[in-house]
C-alpha positions, -999 to +999 in steps of 0.1 A: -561-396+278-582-370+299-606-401+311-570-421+323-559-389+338-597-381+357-596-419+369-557-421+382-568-386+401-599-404+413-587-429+423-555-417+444-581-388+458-603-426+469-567-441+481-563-412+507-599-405+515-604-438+529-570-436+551-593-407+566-621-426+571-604-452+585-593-431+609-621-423+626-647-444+614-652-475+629-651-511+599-663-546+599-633-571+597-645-578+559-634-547+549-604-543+571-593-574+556-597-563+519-578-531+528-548-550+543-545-571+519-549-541+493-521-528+515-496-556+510-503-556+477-493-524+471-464-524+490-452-555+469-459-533+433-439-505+452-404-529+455-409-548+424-411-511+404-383-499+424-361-535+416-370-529+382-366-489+377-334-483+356-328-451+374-342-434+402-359-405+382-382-433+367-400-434+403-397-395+407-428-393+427-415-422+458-414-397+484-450-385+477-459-423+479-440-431+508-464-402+529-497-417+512-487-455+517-475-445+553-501-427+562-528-456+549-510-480+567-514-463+600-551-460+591-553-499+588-531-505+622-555-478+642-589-501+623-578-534+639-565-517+671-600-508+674-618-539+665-592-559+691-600-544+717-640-538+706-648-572+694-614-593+701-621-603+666-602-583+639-609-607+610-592-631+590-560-617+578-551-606+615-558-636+634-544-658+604-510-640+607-510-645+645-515-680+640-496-691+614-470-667+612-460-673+649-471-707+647-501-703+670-476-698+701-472-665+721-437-672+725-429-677+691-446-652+679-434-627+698-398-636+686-406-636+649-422-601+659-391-585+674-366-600+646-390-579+622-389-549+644-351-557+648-341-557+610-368-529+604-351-505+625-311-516+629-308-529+594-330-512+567-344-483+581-313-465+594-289-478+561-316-458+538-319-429+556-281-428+560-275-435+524-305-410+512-287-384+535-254-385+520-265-393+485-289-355+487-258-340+499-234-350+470-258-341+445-264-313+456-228-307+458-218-319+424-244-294+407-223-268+399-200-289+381-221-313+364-239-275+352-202-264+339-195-297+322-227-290+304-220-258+295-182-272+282-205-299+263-225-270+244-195-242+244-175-275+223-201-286+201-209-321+216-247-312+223-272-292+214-291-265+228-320-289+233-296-311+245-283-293+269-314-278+281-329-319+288-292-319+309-301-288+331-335-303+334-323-339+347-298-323+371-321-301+388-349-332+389-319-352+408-311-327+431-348-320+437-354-362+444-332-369+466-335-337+489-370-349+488-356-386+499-338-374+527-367-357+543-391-387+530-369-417+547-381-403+583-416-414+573-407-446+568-388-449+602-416-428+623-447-454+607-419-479+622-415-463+653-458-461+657-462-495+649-443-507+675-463-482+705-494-495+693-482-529+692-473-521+728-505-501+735-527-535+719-511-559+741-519-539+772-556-525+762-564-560+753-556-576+783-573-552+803-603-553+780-601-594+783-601-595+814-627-565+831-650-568+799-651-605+790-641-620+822-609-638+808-582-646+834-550-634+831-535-660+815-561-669+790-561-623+780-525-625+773-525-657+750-556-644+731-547-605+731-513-610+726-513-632+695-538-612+683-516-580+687-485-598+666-509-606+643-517-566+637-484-556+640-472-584+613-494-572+588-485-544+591-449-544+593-443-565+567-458-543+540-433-513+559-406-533+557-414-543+521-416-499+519-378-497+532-362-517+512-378-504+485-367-476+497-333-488+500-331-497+469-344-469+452-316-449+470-287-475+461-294-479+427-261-478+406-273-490+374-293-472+346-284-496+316-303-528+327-326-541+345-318-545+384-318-583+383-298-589+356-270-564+366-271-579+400-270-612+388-240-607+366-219-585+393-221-612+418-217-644+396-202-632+367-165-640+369-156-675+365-124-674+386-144-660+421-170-691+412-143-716+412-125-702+441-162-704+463-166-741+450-132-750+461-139-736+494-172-751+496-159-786+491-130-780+512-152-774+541-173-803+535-139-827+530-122-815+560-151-807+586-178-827+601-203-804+581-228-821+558-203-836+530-227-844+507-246-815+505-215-792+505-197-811+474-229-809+454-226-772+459-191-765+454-194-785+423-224-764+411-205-732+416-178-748+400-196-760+368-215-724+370-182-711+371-173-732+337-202-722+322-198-684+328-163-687+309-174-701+285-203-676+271-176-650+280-158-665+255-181-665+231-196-631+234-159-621+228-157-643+199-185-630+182-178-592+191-146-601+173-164-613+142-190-587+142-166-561+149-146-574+115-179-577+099-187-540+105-152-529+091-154-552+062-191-534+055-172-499+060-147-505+033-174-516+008-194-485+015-188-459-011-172-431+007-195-406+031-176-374+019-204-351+037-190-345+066-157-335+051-179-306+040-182-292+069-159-262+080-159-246+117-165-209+119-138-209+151-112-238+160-087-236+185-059-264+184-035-268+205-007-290+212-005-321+236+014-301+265-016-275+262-042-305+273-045-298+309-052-261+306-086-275+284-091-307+308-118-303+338-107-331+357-069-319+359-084-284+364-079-266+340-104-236+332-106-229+296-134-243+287-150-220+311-129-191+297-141-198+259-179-197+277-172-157+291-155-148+256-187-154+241-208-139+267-183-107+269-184-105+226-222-106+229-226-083+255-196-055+242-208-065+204-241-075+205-241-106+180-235-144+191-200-158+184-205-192+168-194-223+187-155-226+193-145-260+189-113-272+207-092-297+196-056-313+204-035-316+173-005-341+179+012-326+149+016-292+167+046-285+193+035-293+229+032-259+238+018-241+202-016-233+197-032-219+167-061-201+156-088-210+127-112-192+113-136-206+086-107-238+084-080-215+079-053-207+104-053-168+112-028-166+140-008-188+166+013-187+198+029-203+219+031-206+258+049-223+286+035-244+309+036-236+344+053-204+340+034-170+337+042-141+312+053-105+324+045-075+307+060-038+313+036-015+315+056+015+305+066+029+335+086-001+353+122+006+348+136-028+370+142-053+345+135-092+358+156-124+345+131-149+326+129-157+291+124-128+263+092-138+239+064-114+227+028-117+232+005-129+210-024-108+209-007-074+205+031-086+197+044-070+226+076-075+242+073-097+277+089-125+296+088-158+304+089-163+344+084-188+372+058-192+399+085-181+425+092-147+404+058-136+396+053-120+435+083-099+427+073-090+394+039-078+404+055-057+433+080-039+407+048-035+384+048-056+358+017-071+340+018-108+354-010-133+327-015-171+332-016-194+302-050-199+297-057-160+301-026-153+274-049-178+248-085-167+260-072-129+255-055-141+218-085-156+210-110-124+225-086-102+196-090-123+171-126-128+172-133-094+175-110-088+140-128-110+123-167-109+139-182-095+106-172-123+085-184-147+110-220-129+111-241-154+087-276-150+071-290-167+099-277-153+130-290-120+107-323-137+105-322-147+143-316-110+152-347-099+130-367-122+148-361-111+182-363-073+174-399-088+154-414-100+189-412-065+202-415-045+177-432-066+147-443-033+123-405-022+124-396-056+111-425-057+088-419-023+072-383-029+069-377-064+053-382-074+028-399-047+016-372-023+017-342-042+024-335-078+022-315-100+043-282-094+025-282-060+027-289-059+062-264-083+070-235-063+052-246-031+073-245-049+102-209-064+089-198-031+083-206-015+120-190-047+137-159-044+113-150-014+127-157-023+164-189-004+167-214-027+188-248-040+168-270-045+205-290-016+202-307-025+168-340-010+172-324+021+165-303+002+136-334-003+121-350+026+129-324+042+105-330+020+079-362+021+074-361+058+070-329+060+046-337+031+027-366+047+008-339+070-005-303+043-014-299+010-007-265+015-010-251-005+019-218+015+023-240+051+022-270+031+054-241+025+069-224+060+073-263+072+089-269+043+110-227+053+125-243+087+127-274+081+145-253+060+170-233+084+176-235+083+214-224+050+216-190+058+193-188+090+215-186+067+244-156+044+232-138+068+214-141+100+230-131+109+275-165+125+289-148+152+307-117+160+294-101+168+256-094+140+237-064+145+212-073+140+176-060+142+140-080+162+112-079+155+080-073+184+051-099+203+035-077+199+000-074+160+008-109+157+016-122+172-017-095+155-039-111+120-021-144+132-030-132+140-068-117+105-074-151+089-062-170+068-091-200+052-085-207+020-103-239-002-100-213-025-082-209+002-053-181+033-051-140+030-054-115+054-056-097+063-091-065+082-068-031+079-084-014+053-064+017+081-059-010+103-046-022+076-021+014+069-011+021+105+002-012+108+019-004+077+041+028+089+049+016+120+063-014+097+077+015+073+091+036+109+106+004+122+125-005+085+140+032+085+152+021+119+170-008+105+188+012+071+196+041+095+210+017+113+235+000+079+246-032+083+228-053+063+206-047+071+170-078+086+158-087+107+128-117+131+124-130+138+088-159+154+074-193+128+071-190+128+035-153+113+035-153+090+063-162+063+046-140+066+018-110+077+036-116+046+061-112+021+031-079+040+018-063+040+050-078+002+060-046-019+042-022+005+057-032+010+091-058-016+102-064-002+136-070+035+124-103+052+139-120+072+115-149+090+127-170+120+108-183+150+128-211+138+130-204+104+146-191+128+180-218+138+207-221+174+216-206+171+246-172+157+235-146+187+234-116+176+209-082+188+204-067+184+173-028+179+176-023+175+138-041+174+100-030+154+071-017+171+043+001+162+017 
């Protein structure tokens, strides 16, 4: 491979060494006709690769050759300028092209000459750099939504990481390509553009040299001179105008399933009714005119029996797509049933109805797709663990406008919204009521209202909370994640975690599992921090902790507690105001040591043995003191001693989900509290 690689380098390094040398070192016609012919050889592998290229990546490197070929073909045309008007004798590929391309005749020649130049310029050259213009600047344009259909793709399931990654890598290839082609095309139009002044500059050196240095007359220094100079400027115009429509091609290729000639073939003669309307026409024109009859029936009959022909393998293919189709579902009933897949449950679905479709749909512009991207980047960035992938599905069986919410294959919540229409919410403090339609939103069961487009500029004048649909389901689905993030934290993503934190600091990881703890127990401490809201990210001091504590309990529950403890700044910071008091409820000295009483410890973990009356009255005091809190506007939020938090978290759990229990030692030193009540019972 190395040896293949040294001589490709070699041999491109040769390729561009001797356009230098031709340059400015005068050749023998020998070798001036070995290189021009080289030259039109390459020029024919460049359109033949580009014809058959199924897309234009596959010739990624064309604007790199279009400066070497370009460049060695200039080389060649400033050679035989120079042995022209030297010798009068440029060799055999020159003076053959003169004379038998232009049939030996100045005048002819000189026509053929400027048709060349003609379609060169007007047709080929200004199309492709026209097309290659406007092709760079609409992909260039459509990257940022071919990069947010990709990310939809991933966000839904429908490719992988990898996958998506080879996307990213295509797109930025393509964009990179044909900015290159639109910069590359004037190369091909400026080697046109010098061919034609030398041409120019040959005809008028040559006659001067023919007649002062070899004593030609006029007429005998333009004949010889002049076919001469086609000659040079045929052979080398032909090979650029076999390099723009190459080029042409490369920039108009539609088709990346088949092979150029094939597509093209079928495209232009592959529908049997255009073939028998062009032979009809065909024929008619021989009938009716004085135009060739016989040769214009023979070829409206051929397009007509083409035509025939066509049909009939179109009706073939169907039949045996038919048959093989039939085959296939035949072959799937005799298979014994594939039940594997069945297996497989989601972590998170979202389904919605069929009137909810648009709000999912890029191309009718709706945005949440993009909105189920952020939820995972806000969870991992307020949480620190990676949400699995939320698929989205419609579900005819659902009302148009109801969605619902599945976690692990089982429905959790659901809501319902309506379509173009926008929900308002009252703060508190807006005492204006507005006319709409009484509902409750989903994510915290408040009371709102249904209202139109036209009301939502009044109602956000008067104050009210004014959400679109797709925010109401993206901020439903936002709370129910973050509910139920520690059951949705696996083994792996634990295992994932350990091997970040390993690349930075590996004796951590090393001391920590599995000599001391193994990848279940972390995983429930880490389940039991995001349970209760309190973000995993900084997990270098997570393990930190645990590798000190665990020598001593590897009781999950009792890591937990000192990992909450030593993150205490973090809990400070949601819980607690910096610089002001934040209203709190303690919890009884009595209560605290009749918790601690009813503890026993089993080699299955700790419970409480409390008399269920018992429990009753202390969550009714519990429920009195939360009412206080709720009264002044405050988060309800109970401080205990470190010993009892834990315990007094799990009583309290059933009754009051969204409780905050935090010890004294979970509360920075610079938090000042004010307690506005105590349990007691």
């Amino acid at each position: 491979m190395l040896k293949r690689i040294a001589a490709a380098d070699i041999g491109v390094a040769l390729y561009l060494l001797c356009a230098f040398i031709f340059l400015i070192v005068p050749i023998p016609s020998p070798v001036l006709d070995v290189a021009l012919a080289a030259n039109m050889a390459i020029a024919f592998a460049v359109l033949f690769n580009t014809m058959f290229a199924k897309e234009v990546l596959d010739m990624s490197f064309f604007p790199t050759l279009l400066l070497f070929t370009t460049i060695f073909r200039i080389s060649l045309n400033v050679s035989s300028t120079r042995l022209i008007l030297s010798t009068g004798s440029p060799g055999n590929v020159v003076e053959t092209f003169g004379q038998f391309v232009g049939g030996g005749d100045l005048i002819m020649g000189t026509i053929v000459f400027i048709i060349l130049i003609i379609i060169q310029f007007m047709v080929i050259n200004k199309g492709s750099e026209r097309v290659a213009e406007v092709t760079a600047r609409f992909t260039l344009d459509a990257m940022p939504g071919k990069q947010m259909a990709i990310d939809a793709d991933l966000n839904t399931g429908a490719i992988t990481d990898d996958e998506a990654k080879l996307r990213r890598d295509k797109i930025q290839e393509e964009s990179s390509f044909f900015g290159s082609m639109d910069g590359a095309v004037k190369y091909v139009k400026g080697d046109a553009t010098a061919g034609l002044i030398i041409t120019f500059v040959n005809i008028i050196g040559g006659i001067t040299m023919g007649m002062l240095r070899q004593g030609l007359d006029f007429n005998a220094a333009i004949q010889k001179y002049t076919i001469l100079t086609i000659g040079d400027g045929l052979v080398s115009q032909i090979p650029s105008l076999l390099i723009s429509l190459s080029t042409g091609i490369l920039v108009t290729k539609g088709s990346k399933e088949a092979d150029f000639g094939q597509v093209l073939v079928s495209q232009l003669f592959g529908v049997p009714r255009a073939m028998y309307f062009v032979g009809a026409v065909i024929c008619f024109l021989g009938v009716v005119t004085p135009l060739n009859i016989v040769l214009f029936l023979a070829i409206g009959l051929l397009f007509i029996v083409s035509g025939r022909i066509v049909a009939n393998n179109i009706e073939v293919a169907a039949t045996e797509k038919t048959v093989e189709t039939e085959e296939e579902e035949a072959e799937e009933v005799r298979k014994p049933e594939n039940v594997t897949s069945l297996l497989q449950v989601d972590p998170i679905e979202l389904e919605f109805g069929y009137g909810i479709i648009p709000l999912a749909d890029v191309n009718q512009g709706g945005d949440l797709l993009d909105r189920v991207v952020m939820i995972r980047r806000q969870i991992a960035l307020e949480l620190g663990t990676v949400v699995p992938i939320i698929r989205l599905r419609d579900n005819i069986q659902l009302n148009p406008n109801q969605y619902i919410i599945k976690i692990k294959g089982i429905q959790v919540s659901e809501g319902e919204i309506l379509f173009d229409h926008y929900m308002a919410m009252n703060p508190g403090f807006v005492e204006e009521e507005i006319s709409g339609i009484p509902t409750f939103e989903p994510s915290f069961h408040l009371p709102a209202t249904w209202i139109t487009e036209s009301q939502r500029e009044r109602a956000e004048s008067l104050g009210y909370t004014v959400v679109d649909p797709p925010s109401i389901i993206a901020t439903h689905l936002t709370e129910i994640i973050r509910q139920h993030i520690s059951e949705l934290l696996t083994r792996q993503d634990v295992q994932n975690l350990v091997n970040n934190i390993k690349e930075s600091n590996p004796s951590l990881v090393e001391e920590l599992t599995p000599k001391l703890l193994g990848l279940g127990e972390i995983q429930k401490v880490l389940q039991n921090l995001l349970q209760e809201g309190i973000s995993i990210r900084d997990l270098l001091t997570i393990f930190e902790t645990l590798a000190d504590h665990a020598p001593i309990t590897r009781d999950t529950d009792v890591l937990t507690e000192y990992v909450r403890q030593s993150l205490k700044r973090a809990i400070s910071a949601r819980y607690f105001a910096p610089n002001e008091p934040t209203s709190v409820v303690t919890l009884d000295p009595k209560i605290e040591q009749e918790i601690m009483n009813s503890v026993k410890q089993t080699e299955q973990g700790a419970y409480l043995t409390l008399d269920p009356e018992r429990v009753k009255q202390i969550m009714n005091s519990t429920g009195d003191e939360i009412a206080k809190l709720e009264n002044l506007g405050k988060n309800p939020i109970i401080v205990t001693s470190p010993i009892v938090r834990m315990y007094f978290k799990k009583l309290t759990e059933d009754y009051y989900p969204d409780l905050i229990v935090v010890s004294y030692n979970e509360i920075d030193t610079n938090v000042e509290l004010q307690s506005v009540g105590m349990v007691t019972a």
